[in-house]
C-alpha positions as CSV (number, residue, x, y, z in Angstrom):
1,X,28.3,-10.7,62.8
2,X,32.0,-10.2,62.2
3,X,33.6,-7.5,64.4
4,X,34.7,-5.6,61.3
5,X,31.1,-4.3,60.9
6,X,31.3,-2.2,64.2
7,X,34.9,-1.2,63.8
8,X,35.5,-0.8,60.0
9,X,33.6,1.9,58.1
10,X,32.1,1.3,55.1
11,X,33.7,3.3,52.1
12,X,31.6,3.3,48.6
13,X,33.9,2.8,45.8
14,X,35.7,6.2,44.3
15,X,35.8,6.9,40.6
16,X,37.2,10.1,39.0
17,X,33.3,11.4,37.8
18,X,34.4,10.8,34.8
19,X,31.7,8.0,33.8
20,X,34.3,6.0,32.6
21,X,34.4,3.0,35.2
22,X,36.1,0.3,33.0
23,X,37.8,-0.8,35.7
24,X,34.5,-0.8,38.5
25,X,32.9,-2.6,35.1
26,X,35.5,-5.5,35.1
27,X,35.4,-6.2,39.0
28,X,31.7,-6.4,38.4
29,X,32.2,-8.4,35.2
30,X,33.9,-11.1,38.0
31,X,32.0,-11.2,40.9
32,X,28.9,-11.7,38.5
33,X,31.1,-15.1,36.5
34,X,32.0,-16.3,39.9
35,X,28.6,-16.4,40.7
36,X,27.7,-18.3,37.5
37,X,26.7,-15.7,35.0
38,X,28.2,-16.0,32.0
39,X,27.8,-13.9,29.0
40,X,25.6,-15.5,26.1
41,X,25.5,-13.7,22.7
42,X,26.3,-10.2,25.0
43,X,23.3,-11.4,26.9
44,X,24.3,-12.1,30.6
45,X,22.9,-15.8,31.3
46,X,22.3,-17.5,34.5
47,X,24.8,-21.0,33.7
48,X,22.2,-23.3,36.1
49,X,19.0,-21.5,35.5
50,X,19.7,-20.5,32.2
51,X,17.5,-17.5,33.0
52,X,18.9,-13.9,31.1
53,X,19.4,-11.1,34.0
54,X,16.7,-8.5,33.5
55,X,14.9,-6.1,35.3
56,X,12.8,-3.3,35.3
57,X,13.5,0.3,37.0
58,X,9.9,1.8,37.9
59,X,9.9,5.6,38.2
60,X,7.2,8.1,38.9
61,X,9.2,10.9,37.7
62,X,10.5,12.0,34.2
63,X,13.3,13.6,36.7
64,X,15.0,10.9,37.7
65,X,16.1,9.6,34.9
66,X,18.9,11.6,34.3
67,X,20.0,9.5,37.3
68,X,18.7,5.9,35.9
69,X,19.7,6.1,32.4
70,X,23.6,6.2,32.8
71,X,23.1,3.3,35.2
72,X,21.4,1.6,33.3
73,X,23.7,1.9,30.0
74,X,26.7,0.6,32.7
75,X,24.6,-2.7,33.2
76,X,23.9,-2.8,29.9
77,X,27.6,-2.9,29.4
78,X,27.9,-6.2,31.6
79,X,25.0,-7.6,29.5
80,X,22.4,-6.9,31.7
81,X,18.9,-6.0,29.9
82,X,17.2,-2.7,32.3
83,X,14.1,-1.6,31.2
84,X,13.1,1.9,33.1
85,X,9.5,2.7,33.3
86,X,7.6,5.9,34.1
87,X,4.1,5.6,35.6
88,X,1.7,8.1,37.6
89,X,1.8,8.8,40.9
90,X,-1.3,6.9,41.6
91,X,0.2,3.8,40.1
92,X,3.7,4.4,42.0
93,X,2.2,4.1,44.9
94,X,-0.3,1.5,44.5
95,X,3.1,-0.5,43.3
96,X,5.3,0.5,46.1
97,X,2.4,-0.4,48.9
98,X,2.3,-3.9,46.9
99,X,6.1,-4.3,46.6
100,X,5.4,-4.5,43.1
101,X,9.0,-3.6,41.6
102,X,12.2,-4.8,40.3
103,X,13.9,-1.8,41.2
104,X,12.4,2.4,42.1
105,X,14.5,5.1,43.2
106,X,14.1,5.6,46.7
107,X,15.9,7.9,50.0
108,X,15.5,6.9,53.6
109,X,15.2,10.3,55.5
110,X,16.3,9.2,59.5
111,X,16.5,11.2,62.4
112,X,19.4,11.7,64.8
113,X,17.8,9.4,67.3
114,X,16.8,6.0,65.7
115,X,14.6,4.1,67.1
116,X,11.5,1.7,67.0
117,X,10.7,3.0,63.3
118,X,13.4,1.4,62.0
119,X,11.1,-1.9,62.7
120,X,9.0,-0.5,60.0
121,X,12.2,0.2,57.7
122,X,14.6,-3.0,57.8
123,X,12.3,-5.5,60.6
124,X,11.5,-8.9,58.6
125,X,7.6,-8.6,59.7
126,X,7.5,-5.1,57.9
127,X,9.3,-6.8,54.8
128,X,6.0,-8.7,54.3
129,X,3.3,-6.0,55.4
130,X,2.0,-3.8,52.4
131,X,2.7,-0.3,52.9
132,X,5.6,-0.6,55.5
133,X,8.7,1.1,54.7
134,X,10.5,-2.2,54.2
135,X,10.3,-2.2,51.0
136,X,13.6,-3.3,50.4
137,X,12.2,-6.7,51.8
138,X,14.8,-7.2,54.5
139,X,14.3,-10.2,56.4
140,X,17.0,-10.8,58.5
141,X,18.0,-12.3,61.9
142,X,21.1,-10.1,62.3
143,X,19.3,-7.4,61.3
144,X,16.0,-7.5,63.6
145,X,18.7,-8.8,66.1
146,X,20.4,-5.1,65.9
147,X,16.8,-3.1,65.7
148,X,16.3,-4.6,68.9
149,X,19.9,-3.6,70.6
150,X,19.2,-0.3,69.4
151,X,15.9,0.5,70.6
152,X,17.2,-0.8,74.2
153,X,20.9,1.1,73.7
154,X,21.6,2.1,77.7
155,X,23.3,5.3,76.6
156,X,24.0,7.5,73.1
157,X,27.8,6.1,72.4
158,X,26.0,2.4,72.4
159,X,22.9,3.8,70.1
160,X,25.8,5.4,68.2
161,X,27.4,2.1,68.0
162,X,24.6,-0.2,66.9
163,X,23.3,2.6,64.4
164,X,26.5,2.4,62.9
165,X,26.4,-1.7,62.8
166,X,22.8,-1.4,61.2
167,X,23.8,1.1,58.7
């Protein structure tokens, strides 16, 4: 791992709230050309694959999307098709055991103290155990590397530390 990620805190970019992110909109426009998608008839195209960028946001709450639809009208903006569906709670779950999902809306509540749960949450064998936490799908070296370190930290600054590098 570079030293950066235990010395350099991550900052999320800043915009004004305005919703206008034109500038966010064109760094994003770049990163996605320079990794070969190209826009096709305001479609964005995979150049190799030729496959169009698409997904689907699974909800299982009317509530959220206030919080999904401007998303979704900024990837729209880059060409990117988003689809957001809203099932039952039955169905969510059943989906989210499964990892069954493109994309949900999802929080990671964590205590103070971190510890061999976060096996369950980031660990590569949880990524492919229905119902873990893991539904991200980490799988990881670095990552199951770092669980490790901090489950056997030797002291609170070191948990502190490795917490920090995990994040």
């Amino acid at each position: 791992l570079p030293k950066e990620i235990f010395t350099t805190e991550f900052k999320n970019p800043l915009t004004d709230g305005s919703g206008f992110i034109r500038e966010q909109l064109q760094n994003a426009t770049k990163l996605l050309n320079d990794s070969g998608w190209k826009l096709n008839n305001g479609k964005l195209q995979n150049i190799t694959s030729k496959e169009f960028f698409k997904f689907e946001i699974l909800l299982y709450s009317p509530a959220f999307e206030r919080i999904v639809f401007p998303f979704k009208d900024n990837l729209e903006k880059l060409g990117i098709e988003v689809t957001v569906r809203t099932i039952d709670s039955a169905q969510y779950q059943k989906r989210i055991e499964t990892f069954d999902f493109d994309m949900i809306v999802q929080t990671f509540s964590q205590s103070l103290s971190p510890g061999n749960e976060q096996r369950n949450f980031w660990g590569s064998n949880a990524a492919e155990t229905n119902g873990s936490r893991n539904i991200i799908g980490i799988k990881n070296y670095a990552v199951d590397s770092l669980i490790e370190k901090l489950i056997n930290a030797k002291d609170r600054k070191e948990l502190i530390t490795i917490t920090k590098a995990l994040d």
